[in-house]
C-alpha positions in Angstrom: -75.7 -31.9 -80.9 -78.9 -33.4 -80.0 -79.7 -30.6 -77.6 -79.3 -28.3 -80.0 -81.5 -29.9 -82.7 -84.1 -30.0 -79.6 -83.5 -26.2 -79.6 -84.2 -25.7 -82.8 -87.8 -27.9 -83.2 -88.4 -26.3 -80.0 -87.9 -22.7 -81.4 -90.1 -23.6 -84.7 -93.1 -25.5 -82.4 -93.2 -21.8 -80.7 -93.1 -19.7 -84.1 -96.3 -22.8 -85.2 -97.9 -21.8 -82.0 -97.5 -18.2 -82.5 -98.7 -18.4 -86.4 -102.0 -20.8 -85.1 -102.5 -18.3 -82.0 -102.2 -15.4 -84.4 -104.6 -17.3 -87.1 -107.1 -18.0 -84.1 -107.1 -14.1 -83.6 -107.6 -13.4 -87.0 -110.8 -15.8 -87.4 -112.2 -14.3 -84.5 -112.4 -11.2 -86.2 -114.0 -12.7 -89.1 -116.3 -14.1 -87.6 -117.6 -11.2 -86.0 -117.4 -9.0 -89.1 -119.6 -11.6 -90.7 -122.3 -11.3 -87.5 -122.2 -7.6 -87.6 -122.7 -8.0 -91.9 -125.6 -9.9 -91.6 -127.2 -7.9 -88.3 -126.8 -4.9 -90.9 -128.3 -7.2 -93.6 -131.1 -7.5 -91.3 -131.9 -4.0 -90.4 -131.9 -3.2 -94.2 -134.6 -5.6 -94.7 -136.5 -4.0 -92.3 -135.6 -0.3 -93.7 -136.7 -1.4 -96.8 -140.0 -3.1 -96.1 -140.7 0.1 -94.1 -139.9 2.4 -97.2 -141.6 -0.2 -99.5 -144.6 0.0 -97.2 -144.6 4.8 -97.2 -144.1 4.7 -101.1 -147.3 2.7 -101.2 -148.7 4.4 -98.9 -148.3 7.9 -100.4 -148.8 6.4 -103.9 -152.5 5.8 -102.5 -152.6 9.3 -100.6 -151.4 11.1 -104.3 -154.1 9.5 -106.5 -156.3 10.2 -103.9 -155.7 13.6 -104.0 -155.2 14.1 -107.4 -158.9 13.3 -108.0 -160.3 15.2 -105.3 -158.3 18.1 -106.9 -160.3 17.0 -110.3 -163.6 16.9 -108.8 -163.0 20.3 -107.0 -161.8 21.5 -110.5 -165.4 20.4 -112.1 -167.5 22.0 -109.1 -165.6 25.1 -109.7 -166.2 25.2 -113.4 -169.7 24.1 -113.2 -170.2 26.5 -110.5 -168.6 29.5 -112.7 -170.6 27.9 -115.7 -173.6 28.4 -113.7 -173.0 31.8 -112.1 -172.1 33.0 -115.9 -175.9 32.2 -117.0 -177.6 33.7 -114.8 -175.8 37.0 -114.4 
């Protein structure tokens, strides 16, 4: 009888082991899921601070080169202007 009930705690001390081992594997993957989340956390950062970084950029280059597009416009018409008067 004794033996038997020594059977059984020993069967349900395996199936505890089995569950812990099994909730051991299980954090292991969580915790790696959470390093790779914040490694791509990281490399967004840097994507955006890059992208931040070109849309200034090109914000500069366009208003740049919308106003040398105006002051070629006003050469041209004063040029025009001019070539009109005197021919």
């Amino acid at each position: 009888m004794i033996d038997k009930r020594f059977d059984r705690i020993e069967a349900k001390l395996d199936q505890v082991v089995d569950t812990l081992a099994e909730l051991a594997r299980i954090d292991e993957k969580v915790n790696s899921s959470h390093h790779r989340i914040d490694r791509h956390q990281v490399r967004l950062d840097h994507l955006e601070d890059a992208q931040r970084t070109v849309t200034e950029k090109l914000t500069t280059y366009a208003s740049r080169g919308m106003l040398i597009e105006r002051a070629a416009w006003i050469v041209f018409a004063a040029l025009v202007t001019t070539s009109a008067k005197f021919f």
